[in-house]
N, C-alpha and C positions, 0 to 999 in steps of 0.2 A: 630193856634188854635188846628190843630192836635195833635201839640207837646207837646202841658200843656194838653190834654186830657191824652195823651198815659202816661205823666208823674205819672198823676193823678191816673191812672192802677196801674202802676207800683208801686206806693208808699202804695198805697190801700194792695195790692196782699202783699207787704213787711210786712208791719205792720202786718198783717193775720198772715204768716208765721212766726214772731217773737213771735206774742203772741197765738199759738194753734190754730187760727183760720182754719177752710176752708175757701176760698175765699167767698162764701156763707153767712158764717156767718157774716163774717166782712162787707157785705155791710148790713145784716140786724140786726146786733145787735142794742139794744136801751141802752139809757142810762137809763133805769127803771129795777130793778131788777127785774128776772125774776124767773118763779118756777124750767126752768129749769135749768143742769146743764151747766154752760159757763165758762171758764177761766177769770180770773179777767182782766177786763180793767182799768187796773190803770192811765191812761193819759183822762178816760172819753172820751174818742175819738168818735164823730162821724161817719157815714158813709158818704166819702166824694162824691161817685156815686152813681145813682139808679140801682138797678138791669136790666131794662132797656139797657142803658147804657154799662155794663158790658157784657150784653150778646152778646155784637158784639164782643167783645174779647177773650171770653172764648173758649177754645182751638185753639188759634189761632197762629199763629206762628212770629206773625209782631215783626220786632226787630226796633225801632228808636235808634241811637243814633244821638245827635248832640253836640256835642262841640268843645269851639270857642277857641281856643288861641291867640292871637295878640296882644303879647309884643312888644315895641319898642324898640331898642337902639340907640341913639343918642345922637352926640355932647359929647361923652365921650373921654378921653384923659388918657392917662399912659406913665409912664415917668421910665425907670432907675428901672425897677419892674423883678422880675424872679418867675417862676413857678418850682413846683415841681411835679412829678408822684402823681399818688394816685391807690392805690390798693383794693382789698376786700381779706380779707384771707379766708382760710379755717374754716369754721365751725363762721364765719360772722353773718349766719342766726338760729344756732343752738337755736332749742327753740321759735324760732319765730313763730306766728301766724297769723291768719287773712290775709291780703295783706300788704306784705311788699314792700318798694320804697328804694330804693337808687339813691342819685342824688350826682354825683360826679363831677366838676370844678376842672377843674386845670389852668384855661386862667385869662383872667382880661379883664371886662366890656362884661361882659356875661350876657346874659340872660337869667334866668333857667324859664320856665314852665313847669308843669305839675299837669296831669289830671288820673285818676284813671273812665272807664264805667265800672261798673257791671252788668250784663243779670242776675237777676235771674228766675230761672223758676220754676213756682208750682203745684207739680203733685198731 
């Protein structure tokens, strides 16, 4: 229950800082227009905590992550098969943004997972 709470934070606290919010606001904004000034909520989004709630977080330093991988590989078979290198070159990333992933294989009957945590934090 902890963990869909702290998610709950964290996705709250997201959306805020995507859309101009303070944390603050983002838990009391309405969906009624108001006279003052607010940044457009275009999603109508509610506030998914009560401030209550929030206030055990707020400046807090708690990090959760949890994430589960547990692929299988089995009962797989390769026959008469060859692999090759694989490289990244120079300038691979040039221009890239955001979070970039590379996932490179070069075997047979592999199993690739992957997972990307992001911590953000809002000052």
């Amino acid at each position: 229950m902890r963990n869909k709470r702290n998610a709950g934070i964290a996705v709250a606290a997201l959306w805020a800082a995507l859309q101009g919010y303070t944390l603050a606001d983002a838990t009391t904004a309405s969906a009624e227009p108001s006279s003052e000034s607010q940044p457009a909520n275009p999603l109508n989004a509610q506030p998914m905590l009560d401030d209550q709630t929030l206030d055990v977080q707020r400046g807090g330093t708690a990090v959760v992550n949890d994430m589960k991988l547990d692929g299988v590989v089995s009962d797989n078979q390769a026959y008469n098969l060859s692999t090759g290198g694989n490289s990244i070159s120079g300038g691979a990333f040039a221009g890239s943004s955001g979070l970039p992933t590379v996932i490179q294989n070069s075997g047979n009957n592999v199993l690739i997972q992957n997972a990307t945590i992001v911590n953000v934090q809002v000052q």
